[in-house]
C-alpha positions as CSV (number, residue, x, y, z in Angstrom):
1,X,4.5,9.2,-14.8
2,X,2.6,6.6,-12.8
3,X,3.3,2.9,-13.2
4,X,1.6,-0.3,-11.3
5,X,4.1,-3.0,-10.3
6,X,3.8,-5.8,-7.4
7,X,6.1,-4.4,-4.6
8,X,7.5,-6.7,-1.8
9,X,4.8,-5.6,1.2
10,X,8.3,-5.2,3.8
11,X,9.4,-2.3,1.4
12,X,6.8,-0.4,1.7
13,X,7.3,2.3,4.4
14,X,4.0,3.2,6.1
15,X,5.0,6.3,8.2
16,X,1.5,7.4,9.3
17,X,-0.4,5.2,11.6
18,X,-4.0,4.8,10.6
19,X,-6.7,2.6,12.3
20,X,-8.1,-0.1,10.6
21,X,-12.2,-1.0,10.4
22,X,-11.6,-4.9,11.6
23,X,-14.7,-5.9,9.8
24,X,-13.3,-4.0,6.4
25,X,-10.1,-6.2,6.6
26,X,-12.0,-9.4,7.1
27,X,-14.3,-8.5,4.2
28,X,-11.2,-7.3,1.9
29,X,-9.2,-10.7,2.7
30,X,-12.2,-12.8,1.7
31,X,-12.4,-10.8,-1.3
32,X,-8.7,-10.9,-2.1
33,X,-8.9,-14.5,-1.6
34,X,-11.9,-15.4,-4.2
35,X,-10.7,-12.4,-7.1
36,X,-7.8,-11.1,-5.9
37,X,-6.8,-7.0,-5.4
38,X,-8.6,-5.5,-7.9
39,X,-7.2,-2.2,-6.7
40,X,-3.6,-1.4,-6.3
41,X,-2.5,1.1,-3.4
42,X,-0.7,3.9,-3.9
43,X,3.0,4.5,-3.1
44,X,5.9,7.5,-3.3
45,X,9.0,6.4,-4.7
46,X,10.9,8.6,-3.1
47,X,14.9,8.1,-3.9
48,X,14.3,4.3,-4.4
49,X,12.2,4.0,-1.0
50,X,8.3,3.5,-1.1
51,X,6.2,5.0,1.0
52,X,2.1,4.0,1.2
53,X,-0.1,6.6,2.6
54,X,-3.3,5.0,1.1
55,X,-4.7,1.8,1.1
56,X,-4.3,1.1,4.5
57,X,-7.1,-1.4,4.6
58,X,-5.9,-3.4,1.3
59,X,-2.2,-3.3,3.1
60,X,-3.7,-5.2,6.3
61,X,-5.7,-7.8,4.5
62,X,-2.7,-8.6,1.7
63,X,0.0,-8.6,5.0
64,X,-2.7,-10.8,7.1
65,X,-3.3,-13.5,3.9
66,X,0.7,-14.0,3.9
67,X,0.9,-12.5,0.5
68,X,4.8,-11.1,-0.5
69,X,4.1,-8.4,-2.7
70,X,1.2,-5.8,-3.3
71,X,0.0,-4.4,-6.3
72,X,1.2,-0.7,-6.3
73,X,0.5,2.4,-8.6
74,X,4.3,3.7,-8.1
75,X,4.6,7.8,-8.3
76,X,8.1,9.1,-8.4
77,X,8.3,12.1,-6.2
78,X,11.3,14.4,-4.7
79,X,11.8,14.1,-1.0
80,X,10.0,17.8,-0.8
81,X,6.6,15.9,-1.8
82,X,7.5,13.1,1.1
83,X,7.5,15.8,3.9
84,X,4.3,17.5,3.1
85,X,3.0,14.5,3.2
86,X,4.3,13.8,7.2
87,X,3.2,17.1,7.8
C-alpha cells in the first residue's frame, strides 16, 4: 500500500549520491515557487526510516527554497528491499 504524506526533508535518508543538472534545479524551484510540487518523490519506509532514491532533482530545489517537508509517495518495504536497492 502506497500513501503520499509531507515528510520533514532531514528525515529523508538519501544513501546514493546522484548529480544534479543545475539548470533543472533552477527551473524546478521557479516552478515550485509559482504552483508548487506537483509531483511527490518517492520514499522506502523501511522500519520507520525513509529512504529517497528518486527525485533527486525535486529534493534539491524543495531543500534550496528552505521548504521543511516534501511531498512523499511513502512504500513500506522490509530491510531486504533496502539492500537491493544499495546494491
Amino acid at each position: 500500500m502506497v500513501r503520499v504524506e509531507a515528510i520533514p526533508l532531514n528525515k529523508i535518508r538519501r544513501p546514493l549520491f546522484r548529480q544534479n543538472d543545475p539548470a533543472k534545479v533552477a527551473a524546478l524551484m521557479e516552478s515550485i515557487q509559482e504552483i508548487g510540487l506537483q509531483e511527490p518523490i518517492d520514499v522506502l519506509d523501511v522500519e520507520g526510516e525513509y529512504y529517497g532514491f528518486s527525485g533527486c532533482h525535486r529534493y534539491e530545489a524543495c531543500t534550496r527554497l528552505g521548504h521543511d517537508t516534501i511531498l512523499c509517495r511513502v512504500r513500506r518495504a522490509p530491510r531486504s528491499v533496502l539492500q537491493r536497492h544499495l546494491a
